[in-house]
N, CA, C and O atoms as a Tripos MOL2 file, in Angstrom:
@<TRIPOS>MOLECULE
protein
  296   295    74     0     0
PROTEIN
NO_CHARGES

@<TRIPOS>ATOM
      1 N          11.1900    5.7250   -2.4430 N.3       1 UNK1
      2 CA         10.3360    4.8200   -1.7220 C.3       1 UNK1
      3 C           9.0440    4.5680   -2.4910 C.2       1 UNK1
      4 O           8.4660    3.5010   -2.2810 O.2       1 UNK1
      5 N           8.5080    5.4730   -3.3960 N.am      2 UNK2
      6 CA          7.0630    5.3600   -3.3460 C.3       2 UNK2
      7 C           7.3690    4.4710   -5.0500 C.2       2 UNK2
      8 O           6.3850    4.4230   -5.7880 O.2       2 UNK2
      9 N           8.5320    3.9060   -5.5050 N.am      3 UNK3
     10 CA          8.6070    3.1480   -6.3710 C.3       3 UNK3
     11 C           8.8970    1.4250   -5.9860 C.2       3 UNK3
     12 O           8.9280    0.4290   -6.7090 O.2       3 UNK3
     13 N           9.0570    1.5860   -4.7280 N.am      4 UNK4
     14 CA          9.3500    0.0940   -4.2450 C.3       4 UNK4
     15 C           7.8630    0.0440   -3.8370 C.2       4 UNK4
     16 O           7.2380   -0.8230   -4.4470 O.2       4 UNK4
     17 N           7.2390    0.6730   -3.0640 N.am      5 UNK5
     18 CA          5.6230    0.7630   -2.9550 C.3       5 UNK5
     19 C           5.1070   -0.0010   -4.0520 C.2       5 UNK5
     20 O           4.7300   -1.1700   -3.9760 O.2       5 UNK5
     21 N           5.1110    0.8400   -5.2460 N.am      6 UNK6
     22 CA          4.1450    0.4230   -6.4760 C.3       6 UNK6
     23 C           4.5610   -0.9940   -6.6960 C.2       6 UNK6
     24 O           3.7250   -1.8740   -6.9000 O.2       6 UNK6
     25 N           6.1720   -1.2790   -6.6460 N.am      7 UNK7
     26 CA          6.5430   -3.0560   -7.0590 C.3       7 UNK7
     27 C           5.6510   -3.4730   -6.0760 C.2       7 UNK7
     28 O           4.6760   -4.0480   -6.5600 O.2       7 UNK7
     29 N           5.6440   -3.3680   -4.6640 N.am      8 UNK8
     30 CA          5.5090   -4.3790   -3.7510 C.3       8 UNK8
     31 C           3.9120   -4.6160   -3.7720 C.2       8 UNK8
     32 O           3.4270   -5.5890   -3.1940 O.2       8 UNK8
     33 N           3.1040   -3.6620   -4.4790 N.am      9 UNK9
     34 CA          1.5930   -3.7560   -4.7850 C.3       9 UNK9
     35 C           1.1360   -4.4940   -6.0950 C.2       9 UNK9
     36 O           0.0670   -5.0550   -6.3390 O.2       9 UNK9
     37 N           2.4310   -4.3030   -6.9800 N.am     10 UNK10
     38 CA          1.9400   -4.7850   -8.7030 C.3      10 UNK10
     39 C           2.3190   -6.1610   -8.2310 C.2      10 UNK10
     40 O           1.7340   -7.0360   -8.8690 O.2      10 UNK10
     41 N           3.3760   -6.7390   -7.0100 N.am     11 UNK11
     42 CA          3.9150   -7.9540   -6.7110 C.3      11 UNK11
     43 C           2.7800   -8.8520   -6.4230 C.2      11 UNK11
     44 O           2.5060   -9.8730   -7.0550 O.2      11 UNK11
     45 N           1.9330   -8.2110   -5.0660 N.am     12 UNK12
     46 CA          1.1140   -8.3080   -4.6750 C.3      12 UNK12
     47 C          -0.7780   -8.4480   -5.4050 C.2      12 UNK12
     48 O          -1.8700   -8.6130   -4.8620 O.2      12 UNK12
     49 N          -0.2500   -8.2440   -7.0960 N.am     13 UNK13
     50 CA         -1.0430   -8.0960   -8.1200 C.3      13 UNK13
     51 C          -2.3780   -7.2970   -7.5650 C.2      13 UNK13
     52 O          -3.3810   -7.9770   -7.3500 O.2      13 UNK13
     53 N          -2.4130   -6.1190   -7.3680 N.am     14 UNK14
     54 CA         -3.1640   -4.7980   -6.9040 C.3      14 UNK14
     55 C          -2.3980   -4.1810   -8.6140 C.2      14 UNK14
     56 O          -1.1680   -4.2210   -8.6270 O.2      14 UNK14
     57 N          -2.8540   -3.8330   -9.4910 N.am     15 UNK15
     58 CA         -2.2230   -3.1640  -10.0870 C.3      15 UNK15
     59 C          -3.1740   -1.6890  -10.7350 C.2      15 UNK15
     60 O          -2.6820   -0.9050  -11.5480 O.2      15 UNK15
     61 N          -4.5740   -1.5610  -10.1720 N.am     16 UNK16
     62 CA         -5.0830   -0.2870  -10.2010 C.3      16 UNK16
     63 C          -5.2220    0.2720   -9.7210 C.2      16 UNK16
     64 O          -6.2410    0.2780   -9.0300 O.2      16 UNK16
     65 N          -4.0580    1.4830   -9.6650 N.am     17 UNK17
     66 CA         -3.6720    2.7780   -8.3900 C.3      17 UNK17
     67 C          -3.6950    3.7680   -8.8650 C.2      17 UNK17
     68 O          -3.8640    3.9190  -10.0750 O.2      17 UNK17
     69 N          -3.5200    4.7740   -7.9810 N.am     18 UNK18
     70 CA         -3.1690    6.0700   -8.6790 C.3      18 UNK18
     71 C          -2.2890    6.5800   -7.6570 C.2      18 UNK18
     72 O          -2.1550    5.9930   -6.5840 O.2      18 UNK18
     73 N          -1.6000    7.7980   -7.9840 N.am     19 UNK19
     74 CA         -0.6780    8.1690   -7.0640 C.3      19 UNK19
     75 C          -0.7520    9.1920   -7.4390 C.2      19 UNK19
     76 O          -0.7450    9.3960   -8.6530 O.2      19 UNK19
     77 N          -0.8760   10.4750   -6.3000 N.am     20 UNK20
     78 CA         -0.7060   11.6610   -5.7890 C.3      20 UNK20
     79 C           0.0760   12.1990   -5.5030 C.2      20 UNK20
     80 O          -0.3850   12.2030   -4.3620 O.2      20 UNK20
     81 N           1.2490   12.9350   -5.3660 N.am     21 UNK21
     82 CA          2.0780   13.9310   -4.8860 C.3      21 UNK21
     83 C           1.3470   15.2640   -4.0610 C.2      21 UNK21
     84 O           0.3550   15.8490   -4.4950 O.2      21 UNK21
     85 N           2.0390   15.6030   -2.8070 N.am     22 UNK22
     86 CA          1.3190   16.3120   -2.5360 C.3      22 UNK22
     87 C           2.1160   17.5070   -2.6600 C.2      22 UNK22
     88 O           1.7830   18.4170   -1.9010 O.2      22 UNK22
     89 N           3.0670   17.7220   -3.4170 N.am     23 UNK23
     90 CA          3.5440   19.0570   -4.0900 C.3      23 UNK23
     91 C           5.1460   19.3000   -2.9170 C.2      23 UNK23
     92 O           6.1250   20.0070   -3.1550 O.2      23 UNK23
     93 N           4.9530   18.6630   -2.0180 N.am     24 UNK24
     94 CA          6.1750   18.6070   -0.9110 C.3      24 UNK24
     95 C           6.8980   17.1160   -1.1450 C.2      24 UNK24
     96 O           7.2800   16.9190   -2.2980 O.2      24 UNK24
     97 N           7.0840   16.2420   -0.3550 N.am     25 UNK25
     98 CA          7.5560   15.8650    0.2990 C.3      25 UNK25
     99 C           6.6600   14.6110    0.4500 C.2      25 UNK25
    100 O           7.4520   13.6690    0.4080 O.2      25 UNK25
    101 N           5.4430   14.1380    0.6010 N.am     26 UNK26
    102 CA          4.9020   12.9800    0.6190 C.3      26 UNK26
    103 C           4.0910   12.6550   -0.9320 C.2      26 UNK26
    104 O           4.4120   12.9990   -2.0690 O.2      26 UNK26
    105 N           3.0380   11.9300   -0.4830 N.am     27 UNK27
    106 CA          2.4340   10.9760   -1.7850 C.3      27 UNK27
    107 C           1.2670   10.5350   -1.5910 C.2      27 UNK27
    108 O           1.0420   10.4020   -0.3880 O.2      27 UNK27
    109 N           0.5430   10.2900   -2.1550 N.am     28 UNK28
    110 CA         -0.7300    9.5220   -1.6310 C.3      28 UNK28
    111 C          -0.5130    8.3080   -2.7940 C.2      28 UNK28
    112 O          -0.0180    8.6180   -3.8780 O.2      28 UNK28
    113 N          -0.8560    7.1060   -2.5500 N.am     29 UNK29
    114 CA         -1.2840    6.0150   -3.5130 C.3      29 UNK29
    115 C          -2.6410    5.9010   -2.8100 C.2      29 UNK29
    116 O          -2.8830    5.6970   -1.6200 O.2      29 UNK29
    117 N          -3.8700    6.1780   -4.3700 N.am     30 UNK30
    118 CA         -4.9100    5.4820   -3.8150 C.3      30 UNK30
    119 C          -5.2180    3.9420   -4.4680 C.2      30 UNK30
    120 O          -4.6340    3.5400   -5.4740 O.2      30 UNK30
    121 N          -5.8230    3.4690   -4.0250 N.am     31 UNK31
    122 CA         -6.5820    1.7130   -4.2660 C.3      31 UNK31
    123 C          -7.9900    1.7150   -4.4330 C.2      31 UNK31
    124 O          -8.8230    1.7260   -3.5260 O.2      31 UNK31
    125 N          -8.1520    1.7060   -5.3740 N.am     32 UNK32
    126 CA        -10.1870    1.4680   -5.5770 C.3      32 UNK32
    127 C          -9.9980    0.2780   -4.4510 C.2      32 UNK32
    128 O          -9.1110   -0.5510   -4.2470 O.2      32 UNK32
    129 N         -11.6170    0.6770   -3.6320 N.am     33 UNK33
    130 CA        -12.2030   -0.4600   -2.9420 C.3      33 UNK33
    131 C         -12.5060   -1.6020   -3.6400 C.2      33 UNK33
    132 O         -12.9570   -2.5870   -3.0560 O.2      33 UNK33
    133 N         -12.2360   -1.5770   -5.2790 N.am     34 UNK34
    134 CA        -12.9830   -2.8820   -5.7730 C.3      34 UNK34
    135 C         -11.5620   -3.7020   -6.0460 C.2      34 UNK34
    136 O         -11.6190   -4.8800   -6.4000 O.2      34 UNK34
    137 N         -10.6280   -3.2100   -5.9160 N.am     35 UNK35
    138 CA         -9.2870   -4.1490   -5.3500 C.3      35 UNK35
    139 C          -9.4470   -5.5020   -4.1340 C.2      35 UNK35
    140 O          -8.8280   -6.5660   -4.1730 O.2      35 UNK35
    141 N         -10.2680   -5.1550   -3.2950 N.am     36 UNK36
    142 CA        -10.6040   -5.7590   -2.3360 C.3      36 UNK36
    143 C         -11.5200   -6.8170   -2.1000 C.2      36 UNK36
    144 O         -12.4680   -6.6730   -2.8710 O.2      36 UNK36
    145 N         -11.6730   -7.9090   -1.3120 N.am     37 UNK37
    146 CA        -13.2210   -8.1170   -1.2930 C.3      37 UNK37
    147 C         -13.9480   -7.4020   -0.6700 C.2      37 UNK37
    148 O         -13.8820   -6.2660   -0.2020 O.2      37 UNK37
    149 N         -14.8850   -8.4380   -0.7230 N.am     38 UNK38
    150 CA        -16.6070   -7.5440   -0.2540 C.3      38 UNK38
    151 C         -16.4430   -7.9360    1.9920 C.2      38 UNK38
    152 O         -16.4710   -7.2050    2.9820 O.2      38 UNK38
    153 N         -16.3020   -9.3210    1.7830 N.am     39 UNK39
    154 CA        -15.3380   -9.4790    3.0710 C.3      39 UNK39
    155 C         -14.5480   -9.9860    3.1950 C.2      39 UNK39
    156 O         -14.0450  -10.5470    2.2210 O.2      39 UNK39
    157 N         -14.0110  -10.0790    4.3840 N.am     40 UNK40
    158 CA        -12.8620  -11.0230    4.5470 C.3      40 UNK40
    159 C         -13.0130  -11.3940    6.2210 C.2      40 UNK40
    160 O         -13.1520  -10.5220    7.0780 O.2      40 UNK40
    161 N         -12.9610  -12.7760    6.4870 N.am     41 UNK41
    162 CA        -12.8930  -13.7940    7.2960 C.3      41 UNK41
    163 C         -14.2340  -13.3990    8.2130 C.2      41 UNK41
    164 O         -14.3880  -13.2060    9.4190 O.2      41 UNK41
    165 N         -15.0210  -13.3750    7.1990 N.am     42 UNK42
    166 CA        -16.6720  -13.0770    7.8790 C.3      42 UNK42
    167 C         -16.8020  -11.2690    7.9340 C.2      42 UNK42
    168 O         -17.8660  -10.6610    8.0560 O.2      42 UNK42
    169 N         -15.8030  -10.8120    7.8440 N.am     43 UNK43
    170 CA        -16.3950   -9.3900    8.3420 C.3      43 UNK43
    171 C         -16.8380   -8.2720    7.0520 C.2      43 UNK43
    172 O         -16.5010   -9.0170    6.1310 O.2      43 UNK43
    173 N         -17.1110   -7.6060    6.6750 N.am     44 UNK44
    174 CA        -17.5150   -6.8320    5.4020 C.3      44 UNK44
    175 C         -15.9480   -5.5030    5.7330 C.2      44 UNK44
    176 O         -15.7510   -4.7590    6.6930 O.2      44 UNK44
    177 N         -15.1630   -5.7170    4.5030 N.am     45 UNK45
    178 CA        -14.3100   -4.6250    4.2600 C.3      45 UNK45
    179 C         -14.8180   -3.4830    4.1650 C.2      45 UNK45
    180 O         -13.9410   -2.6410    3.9720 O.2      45 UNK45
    181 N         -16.0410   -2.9780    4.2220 N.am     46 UNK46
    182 CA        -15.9290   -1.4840    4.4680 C.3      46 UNK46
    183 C         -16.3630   -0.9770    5.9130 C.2      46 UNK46
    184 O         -16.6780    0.1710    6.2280 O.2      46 UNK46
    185 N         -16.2940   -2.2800    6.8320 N.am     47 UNK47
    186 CA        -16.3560   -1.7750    7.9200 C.3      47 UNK47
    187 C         -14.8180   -1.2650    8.9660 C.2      47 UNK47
    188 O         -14.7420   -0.5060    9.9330 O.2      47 UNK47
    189 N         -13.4150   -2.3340    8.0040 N.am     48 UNK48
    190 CA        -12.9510   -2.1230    8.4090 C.3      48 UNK48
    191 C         -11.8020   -1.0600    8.4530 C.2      48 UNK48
    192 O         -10.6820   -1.3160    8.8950 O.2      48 UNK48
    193 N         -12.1510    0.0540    7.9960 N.am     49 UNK49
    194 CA        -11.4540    1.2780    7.7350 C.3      49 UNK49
    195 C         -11.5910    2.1880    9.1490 C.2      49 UNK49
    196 O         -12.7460    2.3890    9.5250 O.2      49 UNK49
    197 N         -10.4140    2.7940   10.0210 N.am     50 UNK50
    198 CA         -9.3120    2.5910    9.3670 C.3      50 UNK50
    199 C          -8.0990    1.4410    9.6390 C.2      50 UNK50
    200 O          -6.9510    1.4400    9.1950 O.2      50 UNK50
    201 N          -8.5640    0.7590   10.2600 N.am     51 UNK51
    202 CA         -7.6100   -0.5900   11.3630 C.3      51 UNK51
    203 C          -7.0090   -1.3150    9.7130 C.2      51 UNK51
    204 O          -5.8440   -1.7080    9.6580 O.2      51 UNK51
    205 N          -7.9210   -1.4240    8.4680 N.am     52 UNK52
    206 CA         -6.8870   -2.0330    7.5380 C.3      52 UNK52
    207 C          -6.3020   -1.6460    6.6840 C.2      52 UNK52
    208 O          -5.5760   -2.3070    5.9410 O.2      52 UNK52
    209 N          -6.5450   -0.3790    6.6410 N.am     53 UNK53
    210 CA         -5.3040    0.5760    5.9900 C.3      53 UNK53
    211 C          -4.0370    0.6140    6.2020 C.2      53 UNK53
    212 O          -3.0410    0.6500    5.4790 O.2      53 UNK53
    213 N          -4.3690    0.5900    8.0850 N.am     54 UNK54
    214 CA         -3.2370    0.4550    8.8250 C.3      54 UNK54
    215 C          -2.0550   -0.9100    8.8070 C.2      54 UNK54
    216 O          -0.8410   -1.0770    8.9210 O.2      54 UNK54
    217 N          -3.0430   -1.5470    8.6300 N.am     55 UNK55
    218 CA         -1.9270   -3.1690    8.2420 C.3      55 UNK55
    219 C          -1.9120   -3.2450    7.2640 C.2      55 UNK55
    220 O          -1.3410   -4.3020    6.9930 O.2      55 UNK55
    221 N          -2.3440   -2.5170    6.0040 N.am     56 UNK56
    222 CA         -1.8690   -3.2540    4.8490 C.3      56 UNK56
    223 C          -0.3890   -1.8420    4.5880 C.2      56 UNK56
    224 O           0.7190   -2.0830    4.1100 O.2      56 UNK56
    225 N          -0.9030   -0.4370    5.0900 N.am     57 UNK57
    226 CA          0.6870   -0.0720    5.2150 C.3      57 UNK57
    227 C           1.7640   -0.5950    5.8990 C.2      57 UNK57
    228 O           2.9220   -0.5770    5.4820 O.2      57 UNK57
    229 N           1.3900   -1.0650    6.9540 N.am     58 UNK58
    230 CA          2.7080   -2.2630    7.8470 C.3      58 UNK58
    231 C           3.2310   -3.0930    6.9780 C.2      58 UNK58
    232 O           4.4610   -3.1030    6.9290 O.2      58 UNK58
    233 N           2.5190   -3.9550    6.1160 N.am     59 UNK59
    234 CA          3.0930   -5.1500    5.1510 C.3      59 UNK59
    235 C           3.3800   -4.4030    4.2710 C.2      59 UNK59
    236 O           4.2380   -4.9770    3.6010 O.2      59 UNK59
    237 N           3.2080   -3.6170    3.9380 N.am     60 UNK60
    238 CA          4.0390   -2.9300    2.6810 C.3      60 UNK60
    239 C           5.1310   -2.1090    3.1240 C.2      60 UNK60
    240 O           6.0120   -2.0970    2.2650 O.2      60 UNK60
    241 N           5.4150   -1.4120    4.1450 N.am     61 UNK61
    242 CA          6.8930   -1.2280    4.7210 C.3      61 UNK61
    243 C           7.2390   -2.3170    4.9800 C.2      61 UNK61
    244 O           8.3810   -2.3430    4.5220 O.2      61 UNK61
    245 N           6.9670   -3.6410    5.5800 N.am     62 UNK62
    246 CA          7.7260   -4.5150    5.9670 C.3      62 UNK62
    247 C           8.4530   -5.1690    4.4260 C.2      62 UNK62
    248 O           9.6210   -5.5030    4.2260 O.2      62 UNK62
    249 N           7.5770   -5.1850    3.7310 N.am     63 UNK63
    250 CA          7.6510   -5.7620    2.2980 C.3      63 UNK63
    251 C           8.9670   -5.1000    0.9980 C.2      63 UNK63
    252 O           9.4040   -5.5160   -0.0750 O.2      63 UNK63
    253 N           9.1920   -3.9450    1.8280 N.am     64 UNK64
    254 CA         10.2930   -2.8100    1.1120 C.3      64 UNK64
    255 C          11.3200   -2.6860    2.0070 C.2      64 UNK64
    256 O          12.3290   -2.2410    1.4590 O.2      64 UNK64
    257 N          11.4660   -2.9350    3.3150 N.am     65 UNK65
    258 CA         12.1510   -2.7690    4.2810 C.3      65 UNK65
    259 C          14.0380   -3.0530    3.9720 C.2      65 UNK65
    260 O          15.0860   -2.4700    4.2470 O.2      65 UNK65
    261 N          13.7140   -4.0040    3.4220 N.am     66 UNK66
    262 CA         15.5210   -4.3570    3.0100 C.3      66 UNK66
    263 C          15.9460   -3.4150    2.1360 C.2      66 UNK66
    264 O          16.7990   -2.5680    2.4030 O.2      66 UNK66
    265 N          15.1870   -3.5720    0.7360 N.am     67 UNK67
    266 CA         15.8830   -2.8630   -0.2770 C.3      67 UNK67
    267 C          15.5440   -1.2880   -0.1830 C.2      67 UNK67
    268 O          15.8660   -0.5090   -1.0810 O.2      67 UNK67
    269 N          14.8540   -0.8870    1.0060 N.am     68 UNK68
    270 CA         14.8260    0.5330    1.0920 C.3      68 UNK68
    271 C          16.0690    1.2940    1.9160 C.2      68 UNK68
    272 O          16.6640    2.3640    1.7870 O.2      68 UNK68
    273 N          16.1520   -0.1250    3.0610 N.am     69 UNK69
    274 CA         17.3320    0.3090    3.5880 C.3      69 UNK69
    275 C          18.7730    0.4650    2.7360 C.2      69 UNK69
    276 O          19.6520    1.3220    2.8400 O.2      69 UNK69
    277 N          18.6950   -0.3960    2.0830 N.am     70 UNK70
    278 CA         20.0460   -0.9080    1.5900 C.3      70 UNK70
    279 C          20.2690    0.7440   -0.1150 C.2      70 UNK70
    280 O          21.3260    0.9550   -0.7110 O.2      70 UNK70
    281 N          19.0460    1.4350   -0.3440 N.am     71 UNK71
    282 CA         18.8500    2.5960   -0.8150 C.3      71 UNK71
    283 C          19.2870    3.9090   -0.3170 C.2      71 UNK71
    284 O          19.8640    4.9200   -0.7180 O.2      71 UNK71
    285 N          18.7340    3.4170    0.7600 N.am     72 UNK72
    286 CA         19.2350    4.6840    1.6780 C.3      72 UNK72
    287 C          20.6280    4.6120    2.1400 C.2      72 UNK72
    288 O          21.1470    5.5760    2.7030 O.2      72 UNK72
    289 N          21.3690    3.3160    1.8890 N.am     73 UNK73
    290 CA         22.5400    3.5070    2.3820 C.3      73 UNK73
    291 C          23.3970    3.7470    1.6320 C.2      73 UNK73
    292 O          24.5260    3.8450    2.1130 O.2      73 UNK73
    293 N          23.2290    3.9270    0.2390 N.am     74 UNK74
    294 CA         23.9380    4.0230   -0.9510 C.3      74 UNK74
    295 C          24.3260    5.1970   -0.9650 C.2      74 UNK74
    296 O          24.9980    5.6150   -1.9080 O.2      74 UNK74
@<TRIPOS>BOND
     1     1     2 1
     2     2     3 1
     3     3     4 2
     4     3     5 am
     5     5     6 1
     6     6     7 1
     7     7     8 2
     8     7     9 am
     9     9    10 1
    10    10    11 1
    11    11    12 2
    12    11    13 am
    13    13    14 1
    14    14    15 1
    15    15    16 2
    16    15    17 am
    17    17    18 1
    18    18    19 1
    19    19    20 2
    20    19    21 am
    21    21    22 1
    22    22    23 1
    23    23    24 2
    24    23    25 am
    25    25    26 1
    26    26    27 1
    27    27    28 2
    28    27    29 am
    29    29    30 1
    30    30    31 1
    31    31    32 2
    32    31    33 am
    33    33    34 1
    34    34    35 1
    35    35    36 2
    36    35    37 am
    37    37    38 1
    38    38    39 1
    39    39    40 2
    40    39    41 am
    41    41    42 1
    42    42    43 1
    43    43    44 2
    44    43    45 am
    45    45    46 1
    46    46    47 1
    47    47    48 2
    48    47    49 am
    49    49    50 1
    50    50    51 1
    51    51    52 2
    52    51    53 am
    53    53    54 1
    54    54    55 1
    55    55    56 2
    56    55    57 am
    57    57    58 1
    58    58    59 1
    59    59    60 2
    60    59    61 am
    61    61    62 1
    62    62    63 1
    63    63    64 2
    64    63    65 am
    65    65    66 1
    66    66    67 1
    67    67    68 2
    68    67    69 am
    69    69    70 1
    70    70    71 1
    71    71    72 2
    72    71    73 am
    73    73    74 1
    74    74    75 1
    75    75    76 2
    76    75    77 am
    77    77    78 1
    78    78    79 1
    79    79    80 2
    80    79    81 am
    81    81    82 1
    82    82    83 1
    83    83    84 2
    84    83    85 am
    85    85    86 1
    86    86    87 1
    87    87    88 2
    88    87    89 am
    89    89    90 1
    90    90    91 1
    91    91    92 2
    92    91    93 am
    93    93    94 1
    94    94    95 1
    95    95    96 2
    96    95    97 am
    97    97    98 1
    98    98    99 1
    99    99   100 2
   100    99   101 am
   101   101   102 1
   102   102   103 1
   103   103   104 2
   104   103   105 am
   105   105   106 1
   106   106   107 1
   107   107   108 2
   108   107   109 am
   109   109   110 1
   110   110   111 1
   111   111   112 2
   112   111   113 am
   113   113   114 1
   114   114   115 1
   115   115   116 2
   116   115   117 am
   117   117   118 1
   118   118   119 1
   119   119   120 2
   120   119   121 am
   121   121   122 1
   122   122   123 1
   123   123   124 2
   124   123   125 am
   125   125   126 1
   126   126   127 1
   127   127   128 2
   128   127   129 am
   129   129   130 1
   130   130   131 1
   131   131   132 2
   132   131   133 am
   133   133   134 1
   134   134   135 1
   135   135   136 2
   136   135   137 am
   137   137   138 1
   138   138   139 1
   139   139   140 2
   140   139   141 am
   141   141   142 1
   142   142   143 1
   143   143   144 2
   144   143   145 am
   145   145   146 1
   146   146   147 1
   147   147   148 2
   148   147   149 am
   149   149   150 1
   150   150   151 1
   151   151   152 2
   152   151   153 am
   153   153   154 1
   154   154   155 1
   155   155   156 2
   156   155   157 am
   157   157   158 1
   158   158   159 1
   159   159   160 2
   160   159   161 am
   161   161   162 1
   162   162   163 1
   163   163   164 2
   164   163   165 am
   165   165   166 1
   166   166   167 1
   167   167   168 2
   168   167   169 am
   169   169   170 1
   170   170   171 1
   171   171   172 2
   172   171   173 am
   173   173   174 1
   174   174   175 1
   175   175   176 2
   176   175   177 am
   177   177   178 1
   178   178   179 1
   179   179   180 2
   180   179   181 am
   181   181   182 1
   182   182   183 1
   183   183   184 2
   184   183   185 am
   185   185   186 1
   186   186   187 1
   187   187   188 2
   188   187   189 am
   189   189   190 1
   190   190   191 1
   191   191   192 2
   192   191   193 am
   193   193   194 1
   194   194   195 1
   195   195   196 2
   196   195   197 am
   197   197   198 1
   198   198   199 1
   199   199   200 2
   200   199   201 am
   201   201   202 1
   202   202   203 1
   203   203   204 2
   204   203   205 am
   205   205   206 1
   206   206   207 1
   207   207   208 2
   208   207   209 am
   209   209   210 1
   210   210   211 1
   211   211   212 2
   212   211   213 am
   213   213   214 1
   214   214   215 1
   215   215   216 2
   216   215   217 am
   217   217   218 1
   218   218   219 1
   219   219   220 2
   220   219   221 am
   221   221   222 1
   222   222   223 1
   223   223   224 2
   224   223   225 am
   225   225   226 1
   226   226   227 1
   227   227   228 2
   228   227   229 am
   229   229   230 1
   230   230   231 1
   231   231   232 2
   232   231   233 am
   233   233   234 1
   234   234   235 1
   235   235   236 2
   236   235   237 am
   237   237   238 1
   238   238   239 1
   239   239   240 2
   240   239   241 am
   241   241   242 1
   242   242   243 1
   243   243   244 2
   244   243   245 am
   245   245   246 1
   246   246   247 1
   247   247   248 2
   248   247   249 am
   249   249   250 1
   250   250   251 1
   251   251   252 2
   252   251   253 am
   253   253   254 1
   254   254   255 1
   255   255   256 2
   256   255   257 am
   257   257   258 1
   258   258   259 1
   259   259   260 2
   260   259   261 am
   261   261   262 1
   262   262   263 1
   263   263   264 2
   264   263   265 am
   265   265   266 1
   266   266   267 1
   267   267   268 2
   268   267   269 am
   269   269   270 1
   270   270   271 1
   271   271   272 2
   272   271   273 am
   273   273   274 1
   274   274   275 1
   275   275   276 2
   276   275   277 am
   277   277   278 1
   278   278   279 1
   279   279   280 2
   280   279   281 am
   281   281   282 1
   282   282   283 1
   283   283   284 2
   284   283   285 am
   285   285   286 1
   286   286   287 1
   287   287   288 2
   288   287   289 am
   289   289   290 1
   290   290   291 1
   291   291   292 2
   292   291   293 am
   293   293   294 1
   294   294   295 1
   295   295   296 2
@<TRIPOS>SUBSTRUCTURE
     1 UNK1         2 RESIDUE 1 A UNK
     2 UNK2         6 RESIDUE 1 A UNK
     3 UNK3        10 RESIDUE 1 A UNK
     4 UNK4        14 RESIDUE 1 A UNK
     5 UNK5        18 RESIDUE 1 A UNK
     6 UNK6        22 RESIDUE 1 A UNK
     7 UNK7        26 RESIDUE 1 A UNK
     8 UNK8        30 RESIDUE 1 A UNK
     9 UNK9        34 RESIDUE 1 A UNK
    10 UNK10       38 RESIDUE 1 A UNK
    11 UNK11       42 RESIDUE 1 A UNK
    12 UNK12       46 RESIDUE 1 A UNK
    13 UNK13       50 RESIDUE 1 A UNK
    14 UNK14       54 RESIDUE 1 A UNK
    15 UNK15       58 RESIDUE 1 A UNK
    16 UNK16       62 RESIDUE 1 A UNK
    17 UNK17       66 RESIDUE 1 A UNK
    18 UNK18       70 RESIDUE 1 A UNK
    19 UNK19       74 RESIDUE 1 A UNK
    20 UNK20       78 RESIDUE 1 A UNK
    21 UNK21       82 RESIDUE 1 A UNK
    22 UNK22       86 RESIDUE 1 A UNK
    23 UNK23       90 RESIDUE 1 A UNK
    24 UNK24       94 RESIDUE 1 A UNK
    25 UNK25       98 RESIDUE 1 A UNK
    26 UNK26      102 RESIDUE 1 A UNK
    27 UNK27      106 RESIDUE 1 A UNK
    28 UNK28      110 RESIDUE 1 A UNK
    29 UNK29      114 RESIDUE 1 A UNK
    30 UNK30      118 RESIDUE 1 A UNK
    31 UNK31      122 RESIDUE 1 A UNK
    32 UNK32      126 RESIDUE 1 A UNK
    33 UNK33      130 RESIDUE 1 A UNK
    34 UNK34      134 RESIDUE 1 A UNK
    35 UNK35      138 RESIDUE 1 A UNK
    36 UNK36      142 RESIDUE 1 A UNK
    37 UNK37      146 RESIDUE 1 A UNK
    38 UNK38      150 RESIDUE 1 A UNK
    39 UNK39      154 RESIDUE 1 A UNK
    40 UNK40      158 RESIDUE 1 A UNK
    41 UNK41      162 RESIDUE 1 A UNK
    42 UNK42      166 RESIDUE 1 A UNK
    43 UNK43      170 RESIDUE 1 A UNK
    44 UNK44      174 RESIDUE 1 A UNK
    45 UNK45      178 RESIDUE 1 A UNK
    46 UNK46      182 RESIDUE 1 A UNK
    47 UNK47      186 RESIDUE 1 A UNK
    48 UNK48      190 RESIDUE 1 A UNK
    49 UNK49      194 RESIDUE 1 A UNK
    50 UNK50      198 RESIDUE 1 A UNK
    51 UNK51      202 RESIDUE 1 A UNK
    52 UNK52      206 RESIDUE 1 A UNK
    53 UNK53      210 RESIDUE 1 A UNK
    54 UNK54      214 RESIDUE 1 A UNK
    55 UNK55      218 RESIDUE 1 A UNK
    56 UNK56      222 RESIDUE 1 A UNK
    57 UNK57      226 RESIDUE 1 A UNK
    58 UNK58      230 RESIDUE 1 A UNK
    59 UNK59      234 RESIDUE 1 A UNK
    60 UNK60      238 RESIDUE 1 A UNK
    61 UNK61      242 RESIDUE 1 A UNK
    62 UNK62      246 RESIDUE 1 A UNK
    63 UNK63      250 RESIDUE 1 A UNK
    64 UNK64      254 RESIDUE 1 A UNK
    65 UNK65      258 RESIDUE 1 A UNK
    66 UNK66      262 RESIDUE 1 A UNK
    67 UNK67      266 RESIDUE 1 A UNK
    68 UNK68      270 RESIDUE 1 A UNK
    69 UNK69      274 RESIDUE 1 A UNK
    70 UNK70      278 RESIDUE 1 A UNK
    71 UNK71      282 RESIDUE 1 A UNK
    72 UNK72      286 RESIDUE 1 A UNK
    73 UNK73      290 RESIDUE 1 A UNK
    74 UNK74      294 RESIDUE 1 A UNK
């Protein structure tokens, strides 16, 4: 999964990340804030943490959703 992640972000042309393992079983990808703007649709992005973390992980499962399934079914 955390390689369809990185496509669906380099897709998304985000391409300065880093990625974490946390020695188990998950991962962290981080995103410099300067990936971002300063705002967006009037509001200042660093107010909106954590509500857009949260949707930009939604569009990025939604964004992997087929070919993750179709992985897992292999």
């Amino acid at each position: 999964m955390t390689i369809l992640i990185l496509e669906a972000l380099e897709k998304n042309r985000i391409e300065n990340y880093k990625i974490k393992f946390s020695g188990s079983k998950g991962f962290h990808i981080i995103v410099s804030g300067k990936a971002f703007p300063k705002e967006f649709d009037g509001i200042e992005t660093r107010i909106m943490f954590p509500e857009w973390a949260r949707v930009i992980s939604e569009f990025l499962m939604k964004e992997i959703r087929t070919e993750y399934n179709k992985q897992v079914s292999e």
